[in-house]
N, CA, C and O of each residue as an XYZ file, in Angstrom:
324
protein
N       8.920    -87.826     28.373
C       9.016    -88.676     27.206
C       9.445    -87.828     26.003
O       9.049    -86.682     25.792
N      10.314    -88.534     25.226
C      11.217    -87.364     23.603
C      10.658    -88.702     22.688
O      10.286    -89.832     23.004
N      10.786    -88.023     21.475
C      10.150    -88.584     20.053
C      11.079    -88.179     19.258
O      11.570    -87.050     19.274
N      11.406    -89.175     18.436
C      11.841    -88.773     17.234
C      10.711    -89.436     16.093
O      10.121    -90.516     16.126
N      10.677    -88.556     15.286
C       9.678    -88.337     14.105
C      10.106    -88.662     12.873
O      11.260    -88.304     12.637
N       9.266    -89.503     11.596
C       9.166    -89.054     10.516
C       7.971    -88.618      9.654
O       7.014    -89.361      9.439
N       8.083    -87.375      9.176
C       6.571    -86.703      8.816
C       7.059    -86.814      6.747
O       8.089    -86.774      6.074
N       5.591    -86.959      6.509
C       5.684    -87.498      4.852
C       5.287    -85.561      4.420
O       4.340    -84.947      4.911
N       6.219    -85.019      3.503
C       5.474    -83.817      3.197
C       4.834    -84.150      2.276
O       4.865    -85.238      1.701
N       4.090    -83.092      2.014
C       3.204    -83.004      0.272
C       4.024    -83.210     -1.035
O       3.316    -83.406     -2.023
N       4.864    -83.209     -1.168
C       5.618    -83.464     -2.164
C       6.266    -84.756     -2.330
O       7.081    -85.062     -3.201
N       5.659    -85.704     -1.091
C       6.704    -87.020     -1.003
C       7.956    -87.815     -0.123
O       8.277    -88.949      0.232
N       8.479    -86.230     -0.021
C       9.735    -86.462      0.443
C       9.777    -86.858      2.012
O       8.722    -87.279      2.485
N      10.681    -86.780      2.691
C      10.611    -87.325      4.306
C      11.238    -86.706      5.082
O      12.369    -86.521      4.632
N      11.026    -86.048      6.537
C      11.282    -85.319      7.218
C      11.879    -85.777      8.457
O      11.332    -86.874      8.565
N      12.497    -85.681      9.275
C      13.087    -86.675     10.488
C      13.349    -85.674     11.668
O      14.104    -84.746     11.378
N      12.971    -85.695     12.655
C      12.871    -84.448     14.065
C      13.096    -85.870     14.958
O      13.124    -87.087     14.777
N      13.280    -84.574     16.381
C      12.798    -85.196     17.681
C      12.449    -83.919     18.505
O      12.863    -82.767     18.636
N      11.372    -84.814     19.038
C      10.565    -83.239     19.826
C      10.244    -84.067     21.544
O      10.566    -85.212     21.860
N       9.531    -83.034     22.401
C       8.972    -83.707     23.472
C       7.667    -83.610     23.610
O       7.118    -83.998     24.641
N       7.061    -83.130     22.689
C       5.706    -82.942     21.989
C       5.388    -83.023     20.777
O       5.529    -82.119     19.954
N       4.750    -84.558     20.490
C       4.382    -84.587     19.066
C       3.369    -84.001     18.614
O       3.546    -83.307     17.612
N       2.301    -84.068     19.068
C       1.127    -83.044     18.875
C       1.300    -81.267     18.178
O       0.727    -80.687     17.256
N       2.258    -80.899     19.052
C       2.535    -79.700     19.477
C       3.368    -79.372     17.845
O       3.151    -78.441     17.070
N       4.174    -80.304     17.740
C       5.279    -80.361     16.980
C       4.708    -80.184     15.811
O       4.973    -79.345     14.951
N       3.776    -81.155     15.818
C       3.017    -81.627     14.415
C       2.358    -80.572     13.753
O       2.549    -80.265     12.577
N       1.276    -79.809     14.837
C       0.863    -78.494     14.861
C       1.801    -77.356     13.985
O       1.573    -76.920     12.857
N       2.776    -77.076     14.776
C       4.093    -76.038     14.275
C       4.349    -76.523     12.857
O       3.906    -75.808     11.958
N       4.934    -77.524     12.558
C       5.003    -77.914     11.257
C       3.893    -77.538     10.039
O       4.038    -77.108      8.895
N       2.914    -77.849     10.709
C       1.745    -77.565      9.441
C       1.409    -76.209      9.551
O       0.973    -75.820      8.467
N       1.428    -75.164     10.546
C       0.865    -74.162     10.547
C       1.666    -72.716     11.285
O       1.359    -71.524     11.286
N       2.288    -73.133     11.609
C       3.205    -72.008     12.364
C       4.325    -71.413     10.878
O       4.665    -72.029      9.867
N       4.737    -69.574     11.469
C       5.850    -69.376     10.351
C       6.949    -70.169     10.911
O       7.605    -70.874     10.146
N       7.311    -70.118     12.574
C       8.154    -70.421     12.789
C       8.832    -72.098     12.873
O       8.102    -72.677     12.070
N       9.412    -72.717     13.189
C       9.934    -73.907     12.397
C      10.918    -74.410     11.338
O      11.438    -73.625     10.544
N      11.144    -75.593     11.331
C      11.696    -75.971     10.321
C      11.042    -75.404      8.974
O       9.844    -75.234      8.751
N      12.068    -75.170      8.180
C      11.847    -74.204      6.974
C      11.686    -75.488      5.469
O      11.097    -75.338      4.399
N      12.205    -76.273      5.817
C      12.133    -77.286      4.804
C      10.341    -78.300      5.037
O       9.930    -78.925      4.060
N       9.702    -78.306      6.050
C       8.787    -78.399      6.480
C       7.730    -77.340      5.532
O       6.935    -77.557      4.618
N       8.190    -76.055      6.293
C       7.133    -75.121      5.757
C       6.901    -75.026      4.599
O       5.802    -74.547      4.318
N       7.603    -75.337      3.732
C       7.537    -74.926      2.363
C       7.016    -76.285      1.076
O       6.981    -76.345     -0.153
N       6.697    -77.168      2.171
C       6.122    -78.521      1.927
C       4.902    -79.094      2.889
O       4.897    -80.213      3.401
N       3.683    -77.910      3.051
C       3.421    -78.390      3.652
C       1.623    -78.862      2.410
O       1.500    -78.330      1.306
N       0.793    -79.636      2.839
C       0.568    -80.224      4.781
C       1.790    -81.357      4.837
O       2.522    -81.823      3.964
N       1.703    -81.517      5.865
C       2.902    -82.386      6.532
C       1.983    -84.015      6.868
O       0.822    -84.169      6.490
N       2.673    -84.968      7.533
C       1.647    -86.006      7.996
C       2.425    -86.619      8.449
O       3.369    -86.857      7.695
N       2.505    -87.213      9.863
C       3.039    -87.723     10.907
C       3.038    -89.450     10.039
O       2.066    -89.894      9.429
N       3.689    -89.800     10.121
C       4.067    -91.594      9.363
C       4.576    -92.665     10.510
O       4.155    -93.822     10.528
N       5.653    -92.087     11.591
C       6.357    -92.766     12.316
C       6.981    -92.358     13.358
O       7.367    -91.205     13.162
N       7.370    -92.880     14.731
C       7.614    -92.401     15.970
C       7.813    -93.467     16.657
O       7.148    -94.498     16.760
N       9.077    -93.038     17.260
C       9.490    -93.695     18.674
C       9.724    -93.041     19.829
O      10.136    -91.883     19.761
N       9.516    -93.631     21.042
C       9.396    -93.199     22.546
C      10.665    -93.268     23.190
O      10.832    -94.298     23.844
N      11.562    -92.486     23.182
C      12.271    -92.004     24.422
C      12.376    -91.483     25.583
O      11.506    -90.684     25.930
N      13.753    -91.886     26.711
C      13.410    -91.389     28.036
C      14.049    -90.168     28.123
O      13.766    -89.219     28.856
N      14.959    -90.278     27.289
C      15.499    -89.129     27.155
C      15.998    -88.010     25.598
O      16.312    -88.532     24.528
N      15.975    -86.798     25.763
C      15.992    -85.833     24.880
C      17.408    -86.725     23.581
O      17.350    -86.944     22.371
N      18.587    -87.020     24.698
C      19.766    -87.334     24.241
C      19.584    -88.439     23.090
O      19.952    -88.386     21.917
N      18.860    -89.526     23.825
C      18.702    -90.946     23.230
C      17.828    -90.648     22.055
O      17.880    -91.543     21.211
N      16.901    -89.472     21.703
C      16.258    -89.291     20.773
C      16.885    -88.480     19.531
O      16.764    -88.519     18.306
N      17.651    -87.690     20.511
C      18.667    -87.213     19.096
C      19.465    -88.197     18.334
O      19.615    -88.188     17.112
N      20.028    -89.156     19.276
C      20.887    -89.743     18.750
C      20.227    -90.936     17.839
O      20.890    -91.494     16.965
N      18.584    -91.350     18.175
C      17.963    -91.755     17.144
C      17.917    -90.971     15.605
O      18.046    -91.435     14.472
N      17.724    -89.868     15.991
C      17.228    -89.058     14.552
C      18.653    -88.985     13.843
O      18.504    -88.531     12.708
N      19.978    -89.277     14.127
C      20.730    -88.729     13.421
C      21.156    -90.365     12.509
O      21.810    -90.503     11.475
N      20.593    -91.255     13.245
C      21.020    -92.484     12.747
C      20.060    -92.794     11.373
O      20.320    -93.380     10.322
N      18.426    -91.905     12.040
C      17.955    -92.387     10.976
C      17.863    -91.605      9.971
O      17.396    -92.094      8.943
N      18.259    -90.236      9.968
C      18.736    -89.195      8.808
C      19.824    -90.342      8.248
O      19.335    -91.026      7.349
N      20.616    -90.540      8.452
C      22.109    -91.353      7.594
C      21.218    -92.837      6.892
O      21.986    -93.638      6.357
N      20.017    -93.146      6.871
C      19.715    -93.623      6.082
C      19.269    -93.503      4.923
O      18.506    -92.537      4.935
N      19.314    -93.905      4.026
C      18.485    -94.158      2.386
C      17.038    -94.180      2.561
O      16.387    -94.961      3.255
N      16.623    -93.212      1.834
C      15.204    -93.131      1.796
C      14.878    -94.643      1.392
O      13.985    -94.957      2.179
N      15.075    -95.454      0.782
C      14.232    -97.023      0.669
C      14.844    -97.862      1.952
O      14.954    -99.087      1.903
N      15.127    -97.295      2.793
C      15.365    -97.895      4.069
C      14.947    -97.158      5.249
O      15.245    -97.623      6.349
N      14.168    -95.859      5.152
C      13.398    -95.188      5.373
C      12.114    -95.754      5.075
O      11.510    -95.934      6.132
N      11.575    -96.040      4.269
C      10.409    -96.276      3.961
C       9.969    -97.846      4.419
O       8.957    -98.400      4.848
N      11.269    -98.196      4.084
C      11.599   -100.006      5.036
C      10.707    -99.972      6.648
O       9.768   -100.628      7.099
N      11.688    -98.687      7.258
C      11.461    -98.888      8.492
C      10.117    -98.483      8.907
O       9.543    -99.035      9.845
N       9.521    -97.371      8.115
C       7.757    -97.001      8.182
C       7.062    -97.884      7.777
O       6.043    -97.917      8.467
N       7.055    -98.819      6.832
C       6.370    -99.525      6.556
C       5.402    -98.753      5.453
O       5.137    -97.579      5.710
N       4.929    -99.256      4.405
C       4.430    -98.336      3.327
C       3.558    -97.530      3.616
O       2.847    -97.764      4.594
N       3.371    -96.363      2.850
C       3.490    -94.999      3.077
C       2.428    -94.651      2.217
O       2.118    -93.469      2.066
């Protein structure tokens, strides 16, 4: 199973991944050096939203659709935040 993610940082803003471990992921984000760098430097982080894929592919190709959105259509699709 692949995930694509949106995590709310401390500052507000919105973050968009796909992993095959959300837990794991979520973990790295808040506490690891290594990682996304725009993450680290905003953290704590907080998991908001997720969908279930069968595959790695179908999840990328989620995250890139929902990066090309507008944050108020972002926040549309989480539902308030």
């Amino acid at each position: 199973m692949f995930f694509t993610y949106i995590l709310k940082c401390a500052d507000a803003t919105l973050y968009v991944g796909a992993t095959n471990d959300l837990d794991k992921r979520l973990h790295e984000h808040n506490n690891l050096k290594s990682g996304a760098h725009y993450t680290k430097i905003r953290r704590p982080v907080k998991l908001v939203y997720f969908e279930e894929f069968k595959t790695l592919a179908e999840a990328r190709k989620r995250e890139a659709q929902i990066k090309r959105l507008s944050r108020e259509k972002k926040i549309k699709l989480i539902g308030n935040i």
